[in-house]
Residue, then its C-alpha position, 0 to 999 in steps of 0.5 A: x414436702x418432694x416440691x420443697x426438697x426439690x426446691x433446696x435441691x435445685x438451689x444447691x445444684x445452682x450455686x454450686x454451678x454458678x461461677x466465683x467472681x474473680x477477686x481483682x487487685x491492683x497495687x501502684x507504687x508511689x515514690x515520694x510516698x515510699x508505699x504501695x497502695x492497693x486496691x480492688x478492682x470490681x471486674x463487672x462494672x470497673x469500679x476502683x476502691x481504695x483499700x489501704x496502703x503498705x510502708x516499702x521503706x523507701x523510694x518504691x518504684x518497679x513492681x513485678x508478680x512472680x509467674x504463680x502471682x503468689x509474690x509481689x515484687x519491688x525495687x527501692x531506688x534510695x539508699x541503701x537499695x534494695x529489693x523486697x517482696x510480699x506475699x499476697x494475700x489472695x482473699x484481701x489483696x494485703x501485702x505480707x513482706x517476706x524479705x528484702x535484700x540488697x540490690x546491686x544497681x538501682x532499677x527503673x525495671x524489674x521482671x520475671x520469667x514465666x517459668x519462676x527461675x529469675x527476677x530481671x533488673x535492669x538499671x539505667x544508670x549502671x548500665x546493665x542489667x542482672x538476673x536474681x535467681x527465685x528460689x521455690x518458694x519466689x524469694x531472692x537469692x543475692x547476689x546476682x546469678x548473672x549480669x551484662x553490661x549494656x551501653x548507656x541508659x537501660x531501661x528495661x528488661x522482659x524475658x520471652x514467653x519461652x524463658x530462652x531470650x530476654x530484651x532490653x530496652x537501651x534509651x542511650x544507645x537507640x538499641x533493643x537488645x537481644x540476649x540470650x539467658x542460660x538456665x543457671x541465668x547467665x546472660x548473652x549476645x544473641x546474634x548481634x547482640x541488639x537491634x536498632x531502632x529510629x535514630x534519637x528515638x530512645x528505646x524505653x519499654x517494650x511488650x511481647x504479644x501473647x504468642x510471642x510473635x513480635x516484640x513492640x518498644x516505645x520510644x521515650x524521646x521520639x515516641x515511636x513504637x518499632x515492630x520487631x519480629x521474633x525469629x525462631x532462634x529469638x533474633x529480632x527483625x524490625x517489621x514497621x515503625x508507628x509514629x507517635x500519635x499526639x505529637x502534632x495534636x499537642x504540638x510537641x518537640x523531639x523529645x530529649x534524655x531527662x538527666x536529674x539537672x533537666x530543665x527544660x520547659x520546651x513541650x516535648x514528646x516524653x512516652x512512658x509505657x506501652x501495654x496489650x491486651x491478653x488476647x493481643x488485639x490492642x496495644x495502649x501507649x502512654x506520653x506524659x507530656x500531653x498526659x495521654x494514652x494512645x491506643x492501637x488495633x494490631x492486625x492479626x495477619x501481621x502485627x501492625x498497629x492501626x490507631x484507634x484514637x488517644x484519651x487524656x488521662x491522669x497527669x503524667x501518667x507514667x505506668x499502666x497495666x490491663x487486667x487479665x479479663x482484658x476489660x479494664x486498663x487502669x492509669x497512674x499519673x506522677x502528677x495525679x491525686x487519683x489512680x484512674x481507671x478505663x474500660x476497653x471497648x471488646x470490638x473497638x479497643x476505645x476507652x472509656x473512662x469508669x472510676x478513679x480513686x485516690x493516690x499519693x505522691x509520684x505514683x508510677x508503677x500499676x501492677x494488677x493480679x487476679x484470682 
């Protein structure tokens, strides 16, 4: 009888000792479709499953977590504009729509600060850039608390891990620019106001590392990824300049700005998103044309990048994101029936391809939450 309570003892004391497994989702957009499919993630073996899909009521593209990754953001990019939210069910992954408001542009990006104050837009083809203040519970408040006015073609918008500077990506102008944003959400210049990179590049998305040391953009049409420097005050200072990595491989022309009356079929470089991991030992580079991802070794000295090496991958593949555990990058192509999904090497950084499941038409943005 001692031996068989000590037994149920032992093996209560186990499993109340034994770690929960995280519960990993991952939601991509899908534009023609106008839904947001979900899915789990197993964070073992990178297995992807297809779990359902949610109606976004229009042509549904950027997505953005709030910083406590109760919420589930989304812009409508057809008319009538707007911007809606779930809340997200931390037990199944499902989506409950909580609101949807007007939108003052239609956005290509939308973000959030790590203090949740604001949701940032920026839109290309407003050419500016607003800031949405979040109430406490993550809903928002329209309309805009702020807006700049950014030069032609803004394609993106992340603010630092500070919630002081944010930074857009400006394609038409070959600029990142630097701005400051107030805590009642006003925007403006920080210094000069922006920073160059490589004539014709085409500044699209950008990422920070994890210790808000440098601040790496892609370029759409060139392919370049610039290094910047964050100086204490948020100014950036270009550090080095990687060229793209599959270019000659894939023989690839200059790329160039893809307006809704492109047609050109000359092979071209068309970079997409730009991804690192938590811990900031690898950076990853999508490029639709060759549908590839490059993937990057960053010097822990000075945040250069050092290739690796670059895998196909969904066709087109216009978004991507890594889970929090760093393990897996999960790809969505535009052109892809599937949603594919990688395993990141922990020494190397090279990835390998574990599972994919399905996905509707014109899948674009990736967006994973784990808890």
């Amino acid at each position: 009888m001692i031996q068989k309570l000590r037994a149920i003892t032992l093996m209560a004391a186990m499993t109340m000792s034994a770690p929960l497994l995280a519960q990993t989702f991952v939601y991509v957009s899908e534009a023609d479709d106008g839904t947001i499919a979900r899915y789990s993630l197993n964070d073992q073996t990178g297995a992807l499953q297809l779990l359902g899909h949610t109606s976004a009521g229009g042509k549904v593209m950027p997505m953005a977590l709030s910083a406590d990754h109760k919420m589930l953001y989304a812009a409508i990019r057809s008319k009538p504009l707007q911007l809606v939210s779930w809340q997200i069910n931390p037990q199944n992954g499902e989506l409950n729509k909580a609101r949807a408001v007007p939108a003052a542009d239609s956005y290509p990006y939308i973000s959030t600060d790590q203090q949740g104050r604001f949701l940032l837009g920026a839109s290309y083809g407003g050419d500016v850039v607003h800031v949405y203040r979040l109430d406490a519970h993550g809903a928002i408040s329209t309309p805009p608390v702020g807006s700049y006015k950014t030069g032609h073609a803004a394609h993106s918008v992340i603010v630092d891990a500070s919630g002081h500077n944010a930074y857009v990506g400006n394609l038409g102008t070959d600029r990142v620019l630097q701005l400051q944003l107030s805590a009642d959400g006003k925007l403006s210049a920080l210094g000069t106001g922006y920073v160059k990179t490589a004539a014709d590049n085409g500044p699209r998305h950008s990422v920070l590392s994890p210790d808000n040391r440098y601040l790496y953009n892609i370029g759409e049409m060139g392919g370049i990824i610039t290094q910047f420097r964050r100086e204490t005050n948020g100014e950036l200072v270009e550090v080095s300049q990687t060229p793209n990595a599959v270019a000659a491989q894939y023989h690839l022309q200059h790329g160039r700005e893809r307006g809704a009356d492109y047609n050109d079929t000359t092979p071209r470089i068309w970079s997409a998103d730009i991804r690192m991991t938590p811990n900031g030992h690898f950076l990853y580079a999508s490029e639709r044309t060759s549908s590839t991802v490059s993937g990057y070794r960053v010097s822990p000295q000075d945040g250069k990048l050092t290739l690796i090496g670059s895998w196909p991958v969904e066709k087109q593949p216009r978004g991507m994101a890594i889970s929090a555990d760093g393990r897996w990058l999960v790809v969505s192509g535009e052109k892809s029936a599937v949603t594919g999904s990688y395993a990141i090497d922990s020494q190397s950084g090279a990835l390998k391809r574990v599972s994919e499941a399905p996905a509707g038409h014109d899948a674009n943005w990736v967006t994973i939450v784990s808890y």
